[in-house]
TIFI-810719 format. One record per residue (C-alpha): residue number from 1; x, z, y. Coordinates in Angstrom, 1 decimal, m for minus. Layout:
<pt n="NUM" X="X" Z="Z" Y="Y"/>
...
REM end
This chain:
<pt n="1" X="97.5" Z="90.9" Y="95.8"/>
<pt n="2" X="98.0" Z="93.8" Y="98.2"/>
<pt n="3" X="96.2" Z="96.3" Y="95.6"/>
<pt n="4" X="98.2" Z="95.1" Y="92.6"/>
<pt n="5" X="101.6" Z="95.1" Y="94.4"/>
<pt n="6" X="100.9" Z="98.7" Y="95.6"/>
<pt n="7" X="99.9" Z="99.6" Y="91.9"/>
<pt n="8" X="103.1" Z="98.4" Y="90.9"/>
<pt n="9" X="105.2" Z="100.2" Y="93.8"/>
<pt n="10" X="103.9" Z="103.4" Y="93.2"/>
<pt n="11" X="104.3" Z="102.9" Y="88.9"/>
<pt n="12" X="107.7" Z="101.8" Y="89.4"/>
<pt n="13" X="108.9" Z="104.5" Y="91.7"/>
<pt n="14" X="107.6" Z="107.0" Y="89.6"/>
<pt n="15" X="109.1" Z="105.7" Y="86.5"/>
<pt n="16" X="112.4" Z="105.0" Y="88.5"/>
<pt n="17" X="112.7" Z="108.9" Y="89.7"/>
<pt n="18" X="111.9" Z="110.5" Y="85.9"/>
<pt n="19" X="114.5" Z="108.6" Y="84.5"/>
<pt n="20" X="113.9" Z="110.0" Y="80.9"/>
<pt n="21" X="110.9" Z="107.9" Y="80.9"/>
<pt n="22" X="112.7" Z="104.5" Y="81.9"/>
<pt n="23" X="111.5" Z="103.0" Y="78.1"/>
<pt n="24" X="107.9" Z="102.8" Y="79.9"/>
<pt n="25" X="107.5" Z="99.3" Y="81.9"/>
<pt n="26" X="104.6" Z="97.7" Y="83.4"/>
<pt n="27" X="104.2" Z="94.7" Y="80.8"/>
<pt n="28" X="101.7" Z="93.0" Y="82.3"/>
<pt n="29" X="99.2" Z="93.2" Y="84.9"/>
<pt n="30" X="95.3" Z="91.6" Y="85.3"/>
<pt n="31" X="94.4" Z="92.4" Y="88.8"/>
<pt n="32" X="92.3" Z="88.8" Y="89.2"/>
<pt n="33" X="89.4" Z="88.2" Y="86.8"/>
<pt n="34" X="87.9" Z="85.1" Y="86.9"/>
<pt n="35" X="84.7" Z="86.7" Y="86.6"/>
<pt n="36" X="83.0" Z="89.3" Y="89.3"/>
<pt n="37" X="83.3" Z="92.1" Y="86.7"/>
<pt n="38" X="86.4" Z="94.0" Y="88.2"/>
<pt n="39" X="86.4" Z="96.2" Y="84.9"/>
<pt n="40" X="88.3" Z="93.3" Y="83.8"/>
<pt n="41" X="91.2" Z="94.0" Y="85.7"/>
<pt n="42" X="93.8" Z="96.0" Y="83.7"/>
<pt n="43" X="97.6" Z="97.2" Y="83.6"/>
<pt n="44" X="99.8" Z="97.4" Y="80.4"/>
<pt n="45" X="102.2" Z="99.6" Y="80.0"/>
<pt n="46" X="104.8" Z="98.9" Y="77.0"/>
<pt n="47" X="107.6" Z="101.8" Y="75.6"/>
<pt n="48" X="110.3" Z="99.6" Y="74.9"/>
<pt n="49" X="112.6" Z="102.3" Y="73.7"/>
<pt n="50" X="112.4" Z="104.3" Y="69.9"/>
<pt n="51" X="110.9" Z="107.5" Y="70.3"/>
<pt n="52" X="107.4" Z="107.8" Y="71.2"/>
<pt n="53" X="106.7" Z="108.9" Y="75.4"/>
<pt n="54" X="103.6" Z="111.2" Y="75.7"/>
<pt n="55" X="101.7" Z="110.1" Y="78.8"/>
<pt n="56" X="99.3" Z="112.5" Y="78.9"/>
<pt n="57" X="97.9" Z="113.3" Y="82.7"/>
<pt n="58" X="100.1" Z="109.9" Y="83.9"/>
<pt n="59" X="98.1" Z="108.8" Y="86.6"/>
<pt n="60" X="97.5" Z="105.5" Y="89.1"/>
<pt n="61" X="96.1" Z="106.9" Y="92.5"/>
<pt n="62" X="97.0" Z="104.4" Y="94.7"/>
<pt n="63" X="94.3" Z="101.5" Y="94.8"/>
<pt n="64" X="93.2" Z="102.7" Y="91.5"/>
<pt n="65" X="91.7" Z="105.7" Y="90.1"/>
<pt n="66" X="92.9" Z="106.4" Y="86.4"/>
<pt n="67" X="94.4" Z="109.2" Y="84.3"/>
<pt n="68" X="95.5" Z="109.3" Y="80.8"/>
<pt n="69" X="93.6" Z="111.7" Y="78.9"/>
<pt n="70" X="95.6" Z="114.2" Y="76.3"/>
<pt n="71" X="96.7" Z="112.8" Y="74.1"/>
<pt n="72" X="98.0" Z="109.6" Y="75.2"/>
<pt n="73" X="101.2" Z="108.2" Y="73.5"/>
<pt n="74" X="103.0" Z="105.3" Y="73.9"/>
REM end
């Protein structure tokens, strides 16, 4: 729980401080599998605004190691 809630700390303060990307939202997040696989564990994010958001280089550093290759769009 700790790891998902600091995911979701750091994600949502980034978003909040570049407010021309407030359309991207953490949907939903998968941080328990029931198997012992933790490649299962995932975080989707969802543009809930018109125009596409290029998230190319986005990253998650805390907890979890990820960056979105170029191109990524949302």
């Amino acid at each position: 729980m700790k790891r998902t809630l600091s995911l979701f700390v750091g994600l949502a303060s980034f978003l909040a401080a570049h407010s021309a990307l407030s359309d991207v939202v953490i949907n939903e997040i998968y941080y328990h599998p029931t198997s012992t696989n933790l490649l299962e564990q995932w975080v989707e994010l969802h543009n809930s605004g018109s125009s596409p958001v290029d998230i190319s280089g986005w990253r998650l550093t805390q907890d979890v190691s990820l960056q979105f290759p170029t191109p990524t769009i949302l």
